[in-house]
Backbone as JSON, one array per atom type, in Angstrom:
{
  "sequence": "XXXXXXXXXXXXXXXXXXXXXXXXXXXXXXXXXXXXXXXXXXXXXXXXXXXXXXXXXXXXXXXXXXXXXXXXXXXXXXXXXXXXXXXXXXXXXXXXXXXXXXXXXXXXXXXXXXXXXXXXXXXXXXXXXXXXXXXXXXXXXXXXXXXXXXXXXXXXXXXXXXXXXXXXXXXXXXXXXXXXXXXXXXXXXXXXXXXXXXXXXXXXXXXXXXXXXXXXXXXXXXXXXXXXXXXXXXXXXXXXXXXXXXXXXXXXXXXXXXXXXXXXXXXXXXXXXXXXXXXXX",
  "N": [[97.72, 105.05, 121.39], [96.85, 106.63, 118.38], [94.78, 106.49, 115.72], [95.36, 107.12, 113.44], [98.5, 106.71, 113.42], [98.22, 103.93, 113.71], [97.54, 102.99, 111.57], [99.56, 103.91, 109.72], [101.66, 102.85, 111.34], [101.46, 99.92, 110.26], [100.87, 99.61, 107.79], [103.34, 101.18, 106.41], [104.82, 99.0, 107.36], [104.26, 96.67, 105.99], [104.89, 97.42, 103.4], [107.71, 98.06, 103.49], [108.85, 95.49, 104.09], [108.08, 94.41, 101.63], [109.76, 95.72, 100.09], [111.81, 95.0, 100.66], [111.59, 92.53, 99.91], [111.46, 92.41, 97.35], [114.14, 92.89, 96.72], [115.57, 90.43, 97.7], [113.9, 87.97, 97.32], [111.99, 85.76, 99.24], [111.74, 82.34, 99.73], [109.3, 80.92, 101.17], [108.18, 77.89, 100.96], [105.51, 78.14, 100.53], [102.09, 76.61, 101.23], [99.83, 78.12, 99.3], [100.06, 80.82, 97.27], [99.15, 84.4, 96.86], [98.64, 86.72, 94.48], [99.28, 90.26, 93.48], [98.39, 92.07, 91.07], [99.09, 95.22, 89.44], [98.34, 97.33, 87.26], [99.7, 99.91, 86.33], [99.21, 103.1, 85.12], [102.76, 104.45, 84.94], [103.68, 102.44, 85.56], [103.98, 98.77, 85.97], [103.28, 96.92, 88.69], [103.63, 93.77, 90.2], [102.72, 92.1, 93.25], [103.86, 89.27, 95.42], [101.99, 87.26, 98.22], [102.71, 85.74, 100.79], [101.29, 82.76, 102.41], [100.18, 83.33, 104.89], [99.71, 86.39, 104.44], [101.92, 87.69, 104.04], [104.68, 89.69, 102.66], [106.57, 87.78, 100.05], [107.77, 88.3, 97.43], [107.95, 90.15, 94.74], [107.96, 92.68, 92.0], [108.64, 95.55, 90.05], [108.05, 97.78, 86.92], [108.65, 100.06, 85.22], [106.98, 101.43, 82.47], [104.66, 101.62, 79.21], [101.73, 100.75, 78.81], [99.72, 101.2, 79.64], [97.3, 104.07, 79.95], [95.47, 107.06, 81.17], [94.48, 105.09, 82.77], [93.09, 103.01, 81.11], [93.65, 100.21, 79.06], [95.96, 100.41, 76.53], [97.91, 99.16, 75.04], [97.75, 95.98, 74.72], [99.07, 93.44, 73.91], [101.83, 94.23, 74.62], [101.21, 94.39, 77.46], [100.18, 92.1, 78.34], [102.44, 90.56, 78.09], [104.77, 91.73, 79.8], [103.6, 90.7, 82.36], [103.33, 88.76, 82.2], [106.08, 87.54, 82.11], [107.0, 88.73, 84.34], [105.53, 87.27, 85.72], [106.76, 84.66, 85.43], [109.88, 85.0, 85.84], [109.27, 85.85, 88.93], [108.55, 83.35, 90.12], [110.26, 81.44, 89.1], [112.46, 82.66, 91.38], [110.84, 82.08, 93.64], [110.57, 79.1, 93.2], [108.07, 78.3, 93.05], [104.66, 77.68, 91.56], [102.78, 80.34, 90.69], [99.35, 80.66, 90.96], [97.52, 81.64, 91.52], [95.51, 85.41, 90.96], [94.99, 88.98, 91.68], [93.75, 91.59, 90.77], [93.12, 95.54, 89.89], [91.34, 98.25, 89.26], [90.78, 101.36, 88.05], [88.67, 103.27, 89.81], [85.16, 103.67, 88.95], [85.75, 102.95, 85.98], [84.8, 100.17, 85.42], [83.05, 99.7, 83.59], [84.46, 100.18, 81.47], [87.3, 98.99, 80.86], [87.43, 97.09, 82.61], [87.2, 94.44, 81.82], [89.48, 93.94, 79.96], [91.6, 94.53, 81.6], [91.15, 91.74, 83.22], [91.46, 90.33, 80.68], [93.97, 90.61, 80.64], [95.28, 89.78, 82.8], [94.74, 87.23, 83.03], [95.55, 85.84, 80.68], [98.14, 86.04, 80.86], [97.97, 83.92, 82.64], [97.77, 83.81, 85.23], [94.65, 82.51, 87.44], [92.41, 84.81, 87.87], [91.16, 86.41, 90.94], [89.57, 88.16, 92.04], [88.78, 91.42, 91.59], [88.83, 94.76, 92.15], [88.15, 98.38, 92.74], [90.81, 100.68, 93.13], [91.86, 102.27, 94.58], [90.23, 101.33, 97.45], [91.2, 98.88, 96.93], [94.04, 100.06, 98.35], [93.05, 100.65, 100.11], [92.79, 98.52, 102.13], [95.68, 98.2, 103.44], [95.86, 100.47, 104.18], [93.99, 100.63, 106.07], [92.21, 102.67, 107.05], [89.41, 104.46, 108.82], [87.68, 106.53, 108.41], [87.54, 108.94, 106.25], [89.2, 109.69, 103.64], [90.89, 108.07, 100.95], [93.5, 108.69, 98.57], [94.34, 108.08, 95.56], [96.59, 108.61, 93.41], [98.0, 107.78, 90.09], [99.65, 107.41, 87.18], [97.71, 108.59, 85.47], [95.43, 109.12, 86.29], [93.85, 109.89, 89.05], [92.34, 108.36, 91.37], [89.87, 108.82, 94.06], [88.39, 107.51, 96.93], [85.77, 107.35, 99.42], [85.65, 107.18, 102.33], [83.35, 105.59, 105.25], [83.26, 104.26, 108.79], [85.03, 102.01, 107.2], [83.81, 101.67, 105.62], [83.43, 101.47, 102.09], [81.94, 104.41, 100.57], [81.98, 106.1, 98.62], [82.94, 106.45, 94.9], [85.15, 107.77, 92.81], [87.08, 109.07, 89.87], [89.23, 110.82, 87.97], [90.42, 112.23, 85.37], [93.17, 113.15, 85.67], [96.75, 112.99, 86.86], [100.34, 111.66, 87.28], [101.27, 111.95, 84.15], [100.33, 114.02, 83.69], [102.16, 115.56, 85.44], [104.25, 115.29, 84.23], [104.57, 116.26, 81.47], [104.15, 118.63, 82.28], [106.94, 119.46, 83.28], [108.32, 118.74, 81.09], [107.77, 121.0, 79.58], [108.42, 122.95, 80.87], [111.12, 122.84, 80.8], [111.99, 122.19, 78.71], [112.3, 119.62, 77.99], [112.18, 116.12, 76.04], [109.36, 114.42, 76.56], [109.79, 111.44, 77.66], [112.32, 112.07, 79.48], [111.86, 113.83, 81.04], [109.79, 112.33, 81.95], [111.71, 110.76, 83.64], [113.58, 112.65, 85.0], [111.63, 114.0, 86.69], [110.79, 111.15, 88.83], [113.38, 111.14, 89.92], [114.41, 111.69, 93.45], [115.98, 113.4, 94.06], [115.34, 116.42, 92.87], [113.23, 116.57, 93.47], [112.54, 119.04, 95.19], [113.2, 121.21, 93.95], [111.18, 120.68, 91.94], [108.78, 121.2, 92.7], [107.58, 123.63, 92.84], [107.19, 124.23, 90.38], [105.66, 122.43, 89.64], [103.53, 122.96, 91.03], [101.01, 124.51, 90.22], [99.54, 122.33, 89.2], [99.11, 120.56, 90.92], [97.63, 121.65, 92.69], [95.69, 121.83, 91.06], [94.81, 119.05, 90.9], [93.93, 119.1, 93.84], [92.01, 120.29, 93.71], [89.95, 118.67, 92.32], [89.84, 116.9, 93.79], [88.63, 118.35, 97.01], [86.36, 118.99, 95.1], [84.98, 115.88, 95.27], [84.66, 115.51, 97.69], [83.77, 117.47, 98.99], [80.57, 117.02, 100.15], [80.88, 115.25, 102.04], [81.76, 114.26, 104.78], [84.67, 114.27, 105.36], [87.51, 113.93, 107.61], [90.56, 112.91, 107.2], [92.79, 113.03, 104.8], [94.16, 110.23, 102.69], [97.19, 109.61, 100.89], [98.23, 107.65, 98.3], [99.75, 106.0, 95.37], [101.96, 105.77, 92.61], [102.51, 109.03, 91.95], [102.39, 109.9, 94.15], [104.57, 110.09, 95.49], [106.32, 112.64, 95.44], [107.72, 114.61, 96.78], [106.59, 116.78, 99.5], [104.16, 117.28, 98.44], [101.3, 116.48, 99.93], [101.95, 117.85, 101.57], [100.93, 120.48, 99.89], [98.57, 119.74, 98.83], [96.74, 119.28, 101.18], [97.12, 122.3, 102.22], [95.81, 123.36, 100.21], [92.95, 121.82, 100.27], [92.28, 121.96, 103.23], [91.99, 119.89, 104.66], [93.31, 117.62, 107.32], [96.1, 115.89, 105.7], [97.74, 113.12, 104.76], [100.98, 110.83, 103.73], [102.12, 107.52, 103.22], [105.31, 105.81, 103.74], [105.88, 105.03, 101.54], [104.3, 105.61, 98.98], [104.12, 104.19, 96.57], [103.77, 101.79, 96.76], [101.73, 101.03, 97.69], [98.64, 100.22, 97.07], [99.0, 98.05, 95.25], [100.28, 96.23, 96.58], [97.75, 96.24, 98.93], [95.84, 94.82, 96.5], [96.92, 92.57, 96.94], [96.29, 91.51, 99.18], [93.55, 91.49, 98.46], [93.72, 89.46, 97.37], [92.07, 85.78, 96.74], [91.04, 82.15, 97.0], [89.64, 81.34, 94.74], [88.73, 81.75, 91.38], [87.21, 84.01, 89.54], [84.32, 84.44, 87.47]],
  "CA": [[98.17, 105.37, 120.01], [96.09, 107.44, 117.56], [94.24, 105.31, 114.5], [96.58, 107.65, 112.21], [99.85, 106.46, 113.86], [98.19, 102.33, 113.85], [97.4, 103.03, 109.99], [100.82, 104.39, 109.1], [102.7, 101.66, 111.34], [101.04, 98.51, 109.51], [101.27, 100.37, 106.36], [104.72, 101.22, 106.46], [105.77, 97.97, 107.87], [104.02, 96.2, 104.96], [105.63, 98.33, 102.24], [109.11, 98.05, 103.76], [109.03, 94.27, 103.78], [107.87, 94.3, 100.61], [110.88, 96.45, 99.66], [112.89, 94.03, 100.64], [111.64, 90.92, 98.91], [111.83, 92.61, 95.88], [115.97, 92.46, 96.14], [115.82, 89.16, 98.49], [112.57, 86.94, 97.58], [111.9, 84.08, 100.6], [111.22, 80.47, 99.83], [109.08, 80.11, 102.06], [107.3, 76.8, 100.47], [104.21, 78.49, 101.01], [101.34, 75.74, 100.46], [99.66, 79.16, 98.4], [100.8, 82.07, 97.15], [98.63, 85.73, 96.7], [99.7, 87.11, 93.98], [98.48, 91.43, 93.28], [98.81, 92.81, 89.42], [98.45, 96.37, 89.08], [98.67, 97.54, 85.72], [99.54, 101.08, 86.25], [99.95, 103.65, 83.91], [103.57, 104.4, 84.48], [104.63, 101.37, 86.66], [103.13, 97.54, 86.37], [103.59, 96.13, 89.98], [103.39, 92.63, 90.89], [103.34, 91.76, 94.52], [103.35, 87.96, 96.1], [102.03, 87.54, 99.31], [102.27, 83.95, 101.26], [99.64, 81.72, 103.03], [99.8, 84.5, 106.08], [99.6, 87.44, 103.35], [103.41, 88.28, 104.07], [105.02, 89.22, 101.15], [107.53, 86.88, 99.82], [108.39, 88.66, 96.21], [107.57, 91.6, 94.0], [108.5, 92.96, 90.86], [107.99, 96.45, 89.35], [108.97, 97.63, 85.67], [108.2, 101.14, 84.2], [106.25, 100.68, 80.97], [103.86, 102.8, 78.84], [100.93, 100.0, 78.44], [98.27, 101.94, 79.96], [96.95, 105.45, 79.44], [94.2, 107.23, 81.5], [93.72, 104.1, 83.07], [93.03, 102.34, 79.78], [95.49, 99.43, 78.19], [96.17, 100.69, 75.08], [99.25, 97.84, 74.43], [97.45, 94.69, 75.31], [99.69, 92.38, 74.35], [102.79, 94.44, 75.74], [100.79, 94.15, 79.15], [100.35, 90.68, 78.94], [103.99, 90.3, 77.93], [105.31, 92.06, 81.01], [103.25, 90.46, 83.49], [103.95, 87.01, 82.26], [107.45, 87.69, 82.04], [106.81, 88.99, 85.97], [105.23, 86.1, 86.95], [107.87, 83.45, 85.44], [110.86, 85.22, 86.88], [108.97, 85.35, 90.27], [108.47, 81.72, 90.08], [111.74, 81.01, 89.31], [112.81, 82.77, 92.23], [110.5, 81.41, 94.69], [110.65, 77.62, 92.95], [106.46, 77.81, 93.32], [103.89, 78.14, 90.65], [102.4, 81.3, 91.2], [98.22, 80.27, 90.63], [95.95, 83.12, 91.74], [96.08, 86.84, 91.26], [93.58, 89.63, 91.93], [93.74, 93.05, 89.7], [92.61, 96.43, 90.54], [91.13, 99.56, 87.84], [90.92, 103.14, 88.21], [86.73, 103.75, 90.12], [84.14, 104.16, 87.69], [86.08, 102.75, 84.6], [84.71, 98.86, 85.45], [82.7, 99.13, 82.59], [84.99, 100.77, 80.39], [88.23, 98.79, 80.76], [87.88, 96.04, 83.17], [87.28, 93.2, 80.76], [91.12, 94.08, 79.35], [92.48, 93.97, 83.19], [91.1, 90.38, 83.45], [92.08, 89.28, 80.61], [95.69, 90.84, 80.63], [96.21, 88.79, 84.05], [94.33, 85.83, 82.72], [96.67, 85.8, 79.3], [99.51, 86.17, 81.38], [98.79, 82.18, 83.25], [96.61, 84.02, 86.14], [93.62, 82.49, 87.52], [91.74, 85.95, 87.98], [90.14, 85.52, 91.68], [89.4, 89.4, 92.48], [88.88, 92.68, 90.73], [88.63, 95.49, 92.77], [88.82, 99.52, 92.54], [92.79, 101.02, 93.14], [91.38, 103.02, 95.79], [89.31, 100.43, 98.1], [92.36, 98.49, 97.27], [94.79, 100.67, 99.32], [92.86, 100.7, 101.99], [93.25, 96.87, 103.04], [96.92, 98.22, 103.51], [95.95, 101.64, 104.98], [92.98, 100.54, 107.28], [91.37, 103.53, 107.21], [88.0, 104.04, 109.25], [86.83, 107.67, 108.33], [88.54, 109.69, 105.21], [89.46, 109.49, 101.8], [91.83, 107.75, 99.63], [93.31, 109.54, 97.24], [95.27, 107.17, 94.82], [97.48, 109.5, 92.22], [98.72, 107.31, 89.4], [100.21, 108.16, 86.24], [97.19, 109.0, 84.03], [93.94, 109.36, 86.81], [93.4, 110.44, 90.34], [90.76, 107.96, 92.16], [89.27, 108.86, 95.53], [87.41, 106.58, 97.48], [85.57, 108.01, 100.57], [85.45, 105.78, 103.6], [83.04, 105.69, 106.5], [83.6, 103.65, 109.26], [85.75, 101.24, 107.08], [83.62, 100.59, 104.28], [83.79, 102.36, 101.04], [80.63, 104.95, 100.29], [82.11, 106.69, 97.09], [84.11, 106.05, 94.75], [85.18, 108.84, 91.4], [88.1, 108.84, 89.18], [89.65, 111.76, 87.22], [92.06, 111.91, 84.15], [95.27, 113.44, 86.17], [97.83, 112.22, 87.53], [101.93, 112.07, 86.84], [101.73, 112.36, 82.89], [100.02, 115.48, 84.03], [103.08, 115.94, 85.77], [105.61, 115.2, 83.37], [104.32, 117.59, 80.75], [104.97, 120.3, 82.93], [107.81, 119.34, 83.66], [108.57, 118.58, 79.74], [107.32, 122.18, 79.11], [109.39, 124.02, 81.59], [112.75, 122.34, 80.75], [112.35, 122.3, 77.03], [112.68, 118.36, 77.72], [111.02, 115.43, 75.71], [108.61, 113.46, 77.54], [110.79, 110.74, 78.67], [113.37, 112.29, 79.58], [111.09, 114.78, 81.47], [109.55, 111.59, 83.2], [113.21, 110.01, 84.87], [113.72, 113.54, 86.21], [110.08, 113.42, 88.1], [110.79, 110.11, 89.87], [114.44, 111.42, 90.81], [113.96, 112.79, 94.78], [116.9, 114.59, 94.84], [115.12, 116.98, 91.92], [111.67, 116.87, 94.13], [112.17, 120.34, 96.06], [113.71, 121.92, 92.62], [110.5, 120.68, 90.91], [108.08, 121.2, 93.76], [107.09, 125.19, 92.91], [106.93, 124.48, 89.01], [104.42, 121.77, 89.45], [102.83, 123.6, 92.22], [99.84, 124.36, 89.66], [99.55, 120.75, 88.76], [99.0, 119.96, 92.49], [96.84, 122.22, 92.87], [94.58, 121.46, 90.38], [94.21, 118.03, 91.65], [93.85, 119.69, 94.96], [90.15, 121.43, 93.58], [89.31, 118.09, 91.96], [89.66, 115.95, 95.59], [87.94, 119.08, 97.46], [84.91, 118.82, 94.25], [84.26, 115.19, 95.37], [84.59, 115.24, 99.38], [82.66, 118.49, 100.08], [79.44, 116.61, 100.35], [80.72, 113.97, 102.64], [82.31, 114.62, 106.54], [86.47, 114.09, 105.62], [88.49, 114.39, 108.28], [91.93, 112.94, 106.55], [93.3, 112.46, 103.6], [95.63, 109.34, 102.45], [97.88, 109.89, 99.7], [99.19, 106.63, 97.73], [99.96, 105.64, 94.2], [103.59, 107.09, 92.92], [102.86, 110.04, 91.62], [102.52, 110.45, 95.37], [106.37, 109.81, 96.05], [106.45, 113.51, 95.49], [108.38, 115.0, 98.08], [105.95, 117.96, 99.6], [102.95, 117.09, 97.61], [100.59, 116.58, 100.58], [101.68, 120.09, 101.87], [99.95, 121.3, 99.0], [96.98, 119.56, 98.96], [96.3, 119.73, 102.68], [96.31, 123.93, 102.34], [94.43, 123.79, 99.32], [91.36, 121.59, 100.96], [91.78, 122.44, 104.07], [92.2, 119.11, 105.54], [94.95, 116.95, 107.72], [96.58, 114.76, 104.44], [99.5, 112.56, 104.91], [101.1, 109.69, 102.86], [102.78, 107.1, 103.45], [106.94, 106.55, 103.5], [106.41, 104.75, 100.07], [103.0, 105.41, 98.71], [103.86, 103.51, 95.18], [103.79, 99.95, 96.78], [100.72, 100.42, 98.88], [97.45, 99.69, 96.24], [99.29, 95.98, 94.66], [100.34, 95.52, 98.22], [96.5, 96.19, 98.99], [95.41, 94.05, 95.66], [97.57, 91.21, 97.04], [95.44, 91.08, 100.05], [92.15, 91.13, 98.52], [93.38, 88.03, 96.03], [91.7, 84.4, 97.1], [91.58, 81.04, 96.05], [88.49, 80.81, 93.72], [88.65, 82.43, 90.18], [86.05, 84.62, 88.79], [83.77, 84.33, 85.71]],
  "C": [[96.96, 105.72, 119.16], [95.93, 106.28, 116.55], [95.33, 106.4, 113.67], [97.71, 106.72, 112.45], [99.62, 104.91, 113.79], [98.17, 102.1, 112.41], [98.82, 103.03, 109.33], [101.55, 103.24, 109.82], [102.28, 100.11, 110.42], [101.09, 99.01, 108.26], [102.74, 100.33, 106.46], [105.77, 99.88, 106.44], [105.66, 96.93, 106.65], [105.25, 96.71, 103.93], [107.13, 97.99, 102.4], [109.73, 96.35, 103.83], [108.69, 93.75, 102.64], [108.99, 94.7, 99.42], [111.84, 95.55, 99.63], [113.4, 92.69, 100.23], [112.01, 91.44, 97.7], [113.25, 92.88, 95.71], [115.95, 91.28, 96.75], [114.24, 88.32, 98.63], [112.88, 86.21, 98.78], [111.21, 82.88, 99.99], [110.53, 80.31, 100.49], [108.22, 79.0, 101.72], [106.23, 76.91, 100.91], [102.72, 77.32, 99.89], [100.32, 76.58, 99.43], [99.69, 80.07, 98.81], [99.24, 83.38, 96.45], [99.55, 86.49, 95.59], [98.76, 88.83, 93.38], [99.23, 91.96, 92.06], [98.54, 94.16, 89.2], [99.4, 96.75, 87.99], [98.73, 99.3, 86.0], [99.73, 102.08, 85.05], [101.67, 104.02, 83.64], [104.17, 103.52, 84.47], [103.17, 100.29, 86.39], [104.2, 97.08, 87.46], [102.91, 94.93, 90.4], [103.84, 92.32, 92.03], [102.38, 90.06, 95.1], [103.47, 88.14, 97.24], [102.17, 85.66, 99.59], [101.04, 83.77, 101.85], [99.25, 83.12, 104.04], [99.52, 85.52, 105.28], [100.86, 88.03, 104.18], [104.05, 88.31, 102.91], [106.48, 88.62, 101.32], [108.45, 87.45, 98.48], [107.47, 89.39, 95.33], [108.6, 91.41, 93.04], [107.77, 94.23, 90.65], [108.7, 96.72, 87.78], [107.9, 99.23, 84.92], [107.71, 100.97, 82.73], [104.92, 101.99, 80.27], [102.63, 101.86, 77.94], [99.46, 100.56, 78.61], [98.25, 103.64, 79.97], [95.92, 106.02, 80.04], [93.54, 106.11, 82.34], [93.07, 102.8, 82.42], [94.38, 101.77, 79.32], [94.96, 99.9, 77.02], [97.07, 100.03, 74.55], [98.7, 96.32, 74.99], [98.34, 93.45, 75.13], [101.26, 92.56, 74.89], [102.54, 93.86, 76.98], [100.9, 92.8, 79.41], [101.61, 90.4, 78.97], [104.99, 90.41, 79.24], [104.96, 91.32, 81.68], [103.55, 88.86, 83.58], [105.17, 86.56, 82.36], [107.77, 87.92, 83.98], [106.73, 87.76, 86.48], [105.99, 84.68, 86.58], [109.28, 83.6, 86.1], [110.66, 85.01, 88.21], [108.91, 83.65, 90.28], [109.71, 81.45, 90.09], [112.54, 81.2, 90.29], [112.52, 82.11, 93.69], [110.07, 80.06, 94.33], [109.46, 77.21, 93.53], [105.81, 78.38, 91.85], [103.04, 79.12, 91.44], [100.34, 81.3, 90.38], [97.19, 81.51, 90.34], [96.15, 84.53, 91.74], [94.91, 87.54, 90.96], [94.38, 90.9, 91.29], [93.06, 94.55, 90.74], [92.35, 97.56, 88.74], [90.89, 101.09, 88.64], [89.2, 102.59, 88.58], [86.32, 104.1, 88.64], [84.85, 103.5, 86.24], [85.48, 101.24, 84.33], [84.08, 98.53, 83.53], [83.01, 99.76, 81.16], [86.45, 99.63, 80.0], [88.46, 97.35, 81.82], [87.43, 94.65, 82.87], [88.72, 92.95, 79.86], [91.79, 93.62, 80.35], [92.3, 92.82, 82.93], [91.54, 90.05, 82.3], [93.59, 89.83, 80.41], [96.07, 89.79, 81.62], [95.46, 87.68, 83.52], [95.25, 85.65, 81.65], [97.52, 85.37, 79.95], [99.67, 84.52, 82.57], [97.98, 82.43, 84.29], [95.25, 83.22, 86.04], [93.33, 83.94, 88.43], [90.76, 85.82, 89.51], [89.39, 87.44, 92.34], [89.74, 90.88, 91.92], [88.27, 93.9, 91.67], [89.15, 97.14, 92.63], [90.11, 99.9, 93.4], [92.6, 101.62, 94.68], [91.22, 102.32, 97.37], [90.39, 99.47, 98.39], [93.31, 98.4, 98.07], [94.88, 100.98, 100.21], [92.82, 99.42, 102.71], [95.09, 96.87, 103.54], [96.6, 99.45, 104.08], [95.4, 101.93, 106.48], [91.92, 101.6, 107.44], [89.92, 103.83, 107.4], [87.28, 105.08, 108.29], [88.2, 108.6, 107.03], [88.04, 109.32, 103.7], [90.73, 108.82, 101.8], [91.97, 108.32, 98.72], [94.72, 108.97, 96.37], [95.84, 108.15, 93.41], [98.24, 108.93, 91.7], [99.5, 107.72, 88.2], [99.08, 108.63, 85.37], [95.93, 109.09, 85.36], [94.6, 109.93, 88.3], [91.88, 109.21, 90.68], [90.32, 108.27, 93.24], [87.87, 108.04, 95.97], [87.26, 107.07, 99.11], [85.15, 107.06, 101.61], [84.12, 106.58, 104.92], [82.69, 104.62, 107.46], [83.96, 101.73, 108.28], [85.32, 100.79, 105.91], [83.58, 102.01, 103.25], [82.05, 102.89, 100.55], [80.49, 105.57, 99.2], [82.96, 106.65, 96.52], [84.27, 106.58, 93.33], [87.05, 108.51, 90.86], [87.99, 110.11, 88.16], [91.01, 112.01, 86.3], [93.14, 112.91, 84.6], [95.65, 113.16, 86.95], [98.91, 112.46, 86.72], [102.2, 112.28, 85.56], [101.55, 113.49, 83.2], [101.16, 116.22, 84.2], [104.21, 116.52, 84.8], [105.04, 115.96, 82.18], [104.2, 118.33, 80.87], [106.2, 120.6, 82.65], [109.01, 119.09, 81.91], [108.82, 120.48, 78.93], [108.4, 123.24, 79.01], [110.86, 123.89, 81.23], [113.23, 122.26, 79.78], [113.15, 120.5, 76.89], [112.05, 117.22, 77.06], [110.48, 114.72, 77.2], [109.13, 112.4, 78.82], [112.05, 110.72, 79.52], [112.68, 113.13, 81.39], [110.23, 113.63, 83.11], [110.51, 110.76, 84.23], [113.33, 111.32, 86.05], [112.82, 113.81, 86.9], [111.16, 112.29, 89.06], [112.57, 110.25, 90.28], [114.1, 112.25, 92.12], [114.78, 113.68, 94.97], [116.23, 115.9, 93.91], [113.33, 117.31, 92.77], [111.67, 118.48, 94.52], [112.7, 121.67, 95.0], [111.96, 122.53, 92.09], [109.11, 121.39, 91.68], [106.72, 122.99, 93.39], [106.53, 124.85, 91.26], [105.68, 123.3, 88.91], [103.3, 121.53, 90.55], [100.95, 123.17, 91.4], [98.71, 123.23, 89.38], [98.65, 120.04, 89.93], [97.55, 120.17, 92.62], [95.21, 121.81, 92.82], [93.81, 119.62, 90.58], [93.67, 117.78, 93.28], [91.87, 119.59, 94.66], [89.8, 120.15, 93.27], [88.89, 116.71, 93.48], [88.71, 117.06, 96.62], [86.36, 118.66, 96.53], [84.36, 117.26, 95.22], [84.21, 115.01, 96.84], [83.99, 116.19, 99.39], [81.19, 118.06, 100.43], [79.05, 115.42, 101.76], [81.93, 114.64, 104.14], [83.71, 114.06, 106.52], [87.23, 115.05, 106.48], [89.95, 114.14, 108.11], [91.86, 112.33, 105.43], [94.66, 111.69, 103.56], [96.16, 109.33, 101.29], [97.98, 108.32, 99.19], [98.87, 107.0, 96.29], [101.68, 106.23, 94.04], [103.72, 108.19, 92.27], [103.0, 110.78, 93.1], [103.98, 110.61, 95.9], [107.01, 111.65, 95.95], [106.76, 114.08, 96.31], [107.88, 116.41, 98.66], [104.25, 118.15, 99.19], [101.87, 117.13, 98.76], [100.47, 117.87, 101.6], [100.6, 120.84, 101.31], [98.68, 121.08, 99.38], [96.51, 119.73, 100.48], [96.04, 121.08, 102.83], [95.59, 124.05, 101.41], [92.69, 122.98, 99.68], [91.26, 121.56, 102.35], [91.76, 121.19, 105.27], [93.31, 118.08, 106.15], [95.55, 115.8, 106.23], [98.09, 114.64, 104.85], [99.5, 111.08, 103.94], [102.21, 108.57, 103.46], [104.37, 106.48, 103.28], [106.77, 106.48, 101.86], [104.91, 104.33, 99.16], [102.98, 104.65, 96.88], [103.53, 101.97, 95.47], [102.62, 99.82, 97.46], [99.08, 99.74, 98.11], [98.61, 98.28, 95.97], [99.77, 95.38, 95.99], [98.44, 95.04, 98.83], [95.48, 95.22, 98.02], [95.67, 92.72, 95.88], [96.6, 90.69, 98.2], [94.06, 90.75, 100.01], [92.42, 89.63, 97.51], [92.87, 86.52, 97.05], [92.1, 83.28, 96.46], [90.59, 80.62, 95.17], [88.56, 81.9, 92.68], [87.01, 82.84, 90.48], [86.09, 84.63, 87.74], [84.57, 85.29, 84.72]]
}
């Protein structure tokens, strides 16, 4: 079996059991719980993992707290996530202790003093802060490549060689990008503009009109890999859920890119795995 095909089954298999706590949590009276916060721009996702790092319970919740990668609603954010992590609790009848974060590359020292304390506000002890990217690959595995994490307001790529992370950039587009195309073309507001995005049956409609869009995040993933020996590209975040999207980018740089079934759960899946049991300063 090919390292693509070992990446994509442990990926996949993750994600899809993850899918499934989030309608059917498990009890399992885990003596501790992993718990991964990503504050995205369109989507905050909380995922609990148990003692084994199996997940046990998730939560996601569309929200407009962050911007670019930047909270711009701080005490919305905390609001949500504390609200996240008392329902989870309630479900899995455990206090939920430790949770590890993730930020857009390059922004640490722009914005990741807000991350910590949004999940610290919110009842978190804070035990791991790590880029979105670097993240997604403790859930992707990936020896040799890129990451290319497409959220709602950035683009991060993180370039791997043999397993460890050698670069790591961030660029302001991603799915708002989207959805103000898609706003443009349809003569729709914003929000309205962003439900019909994340509908799939509307993917192969939308697919040609936010071709350009693609594109252009196409040239900006080519700008930061031509210096470095990528042989594949991994899609996640959910602007990736785009049905075709790695078509694009694969003829516009030229190299093999694939994503996985459900590339929105794979970074807080990936955040859940880097969380421990010792806080940070």
């Amino acid at each position: 079996m090919s390292e693509k095909e070992l990446t994509f089954e442990y990926c996949d298999q993750l994600v899809q059991e993850f899918e499934d706590v989030i309608e059917n949590p498990i009890r399992s009276k885990s003596p501790v719980y992993y718990t991964g916060v990503d504050l995205g721009t369109a989507c905050v996702v909380v995922a609990v993992l148990d003692e084994n790092y199996k997940p046990v319970a998730g939560a996601y919740q569309y929200a407009d707290v962050v911007r670019d990668g930047m909270v711009v609603d701080y005490i919305g954010a905390i609001n949500i996530v504390r609200k996240m992590k008392q329902d989870l609790e309630e479900k899995l009848d455990a206090e939920l202790i430790y949770a590890a974060a993730a930020i857009p590359p390059g922004t640490d020292g722009l914005d990741s003093g807000a991350i910590k304390n949004v999940v610290q506000a919110a009842g978190f002890e804070l035990t791991n802060l790590l880029d979105e990217p670097t993240a997604a690959n403790a859930v992707l595995k990936m020896q040799n490549g890129a990451v290319v994490d497409i959220g709602g307001g950035t683009t991060g790529i993180s370039i791997l060689k043999d397993g460890k992370v050698i670069s790591v950039v961030d660029e302001p587009t991603g799915g708002t990008h989207f959805s103000l195309v898609i706003s443009g073309a349809y003569k729709m507001d914003f929000a309205e503009a962003d439900l019909y995005k994340r509908d799939e049956k509307n993917h192969k409609e939308l697919l040609p009109v936010l071709k350009p869009v693609v594109e252009k995040v196409s040239s900006i993933i080519s700008q930061y890999i031509k210096d470095y020996d990528v042989q594949e590209i991994a899609l996640v975040g959910g602007t990736c859920r785009l049905i075709g999207i790695e078509n694009i980018i694969q003829k516009q740089t030229g190299i093999f890119t694939h994503k996985p079934k459900n590339p929105m759960f794979v970074t807080p899946l990936g955040i859940a795995l880097s969380c421990k049991q010792e806080s940070i300063d």
